[in-house]
N, C-alpha and C positions, 0 to 999 in steps of 0.2 A: 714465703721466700721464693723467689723467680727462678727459673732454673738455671739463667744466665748467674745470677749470686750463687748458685748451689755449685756451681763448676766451677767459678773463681776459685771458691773458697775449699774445695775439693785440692787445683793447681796451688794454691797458698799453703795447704798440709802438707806436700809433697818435699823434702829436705833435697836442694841441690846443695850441694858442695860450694863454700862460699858464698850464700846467697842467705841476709838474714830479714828474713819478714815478718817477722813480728810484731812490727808496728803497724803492717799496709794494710787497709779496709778494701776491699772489694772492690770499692767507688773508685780510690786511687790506682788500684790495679788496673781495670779496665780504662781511665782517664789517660796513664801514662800508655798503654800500649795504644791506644786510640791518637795520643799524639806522635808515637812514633813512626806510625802510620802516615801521617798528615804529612810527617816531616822525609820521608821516604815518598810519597807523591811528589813534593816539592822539588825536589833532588829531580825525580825523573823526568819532571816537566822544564825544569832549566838544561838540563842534559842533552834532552829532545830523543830521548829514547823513546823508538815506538815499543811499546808492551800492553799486556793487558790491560791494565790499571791507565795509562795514559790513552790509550786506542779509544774508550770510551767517553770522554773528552774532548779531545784536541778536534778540533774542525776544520783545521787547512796543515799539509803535508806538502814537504819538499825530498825529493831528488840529490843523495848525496852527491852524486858524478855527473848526472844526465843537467846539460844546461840549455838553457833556450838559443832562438836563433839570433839572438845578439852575441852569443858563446860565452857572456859572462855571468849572469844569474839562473838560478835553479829552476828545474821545471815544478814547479806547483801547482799540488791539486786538491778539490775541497769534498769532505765528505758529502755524502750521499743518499744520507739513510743512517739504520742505526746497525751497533756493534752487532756484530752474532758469534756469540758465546756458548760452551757447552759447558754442564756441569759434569758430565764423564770425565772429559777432556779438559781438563781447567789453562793448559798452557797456548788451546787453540785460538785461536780469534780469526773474524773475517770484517775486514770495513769497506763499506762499497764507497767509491770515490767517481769525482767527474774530472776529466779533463779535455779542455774544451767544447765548443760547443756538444759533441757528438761521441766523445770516446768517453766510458764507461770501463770500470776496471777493481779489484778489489785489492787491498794491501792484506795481507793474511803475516800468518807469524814464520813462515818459510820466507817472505820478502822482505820482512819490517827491518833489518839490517841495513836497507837500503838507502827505506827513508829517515827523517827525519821530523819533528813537531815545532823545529826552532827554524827558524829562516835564515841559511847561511848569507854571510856577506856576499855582493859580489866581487868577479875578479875585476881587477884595477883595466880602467881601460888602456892598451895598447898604446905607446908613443904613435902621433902622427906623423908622418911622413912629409918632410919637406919638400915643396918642390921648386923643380930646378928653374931656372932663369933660360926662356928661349934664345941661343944666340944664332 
């Protein structure tokens, strides 16, 4: 028996309140939490939450506020390298990113509120301005 089975089934003896397993093998136990997982990634990749779990992923990152010099679309920037992660520290992260030719910069999880992993729309452009008839 694997130790992974031995823990399941260890978590399966345990009585919560409400909760009747009697019927689930091992295989279904880890199967279902394995998809809830999936389905909890899923969620946070249509969200555009940057976090752990998506940070190691996602390859191009947008600017909730900061917009380019047209002032309607998002400033966007591409990873750079890979995640760096601690297992001390499981809430920390660091992703090195580029933007533009020359600037180099990392999104850590003190910033990641900021960005984004989904591409917002841009703002509508501005009515133009009529102009006047020389008289």
């Amino acid at each position: 028996m694997s130790k992974a089975t031995q823990i399941v089934n260890a978590l399966l003896e345990t009585d919560e309140p409400g909760v009747n397993m009697d019927d689930v093998t091992p295989e279904q136990f880890i199967s279902h939490h394995a998809d809830e997982l999936e389905r909890e990634k899923e969620r946070d990749r249509q969200s555009g939450v940057v976090n752990p779990r998506t940070a190691l992923t996602a390859q191009y990152f947008w600017h909730k506020t900061i917009k380019r010099s047209d002032g309607r679309t998002a400033v966007g920037v591409r990873r750079n390298g890979a995640t760096k992660t601690w297992k001390t520290r499981p809430g920390e992260f660091r992703i090195p990113v580029k933007y533009g030719m020359y600037e180099y910069f990392y999104i850590t999880d003190k910033n990641a509120d900021e960005w984004t992993t989904v591409e917002p729309e841009p703002l509508p452009k501005p009515p133009r301005e009529k102009k006047r008839a020389a008289t």
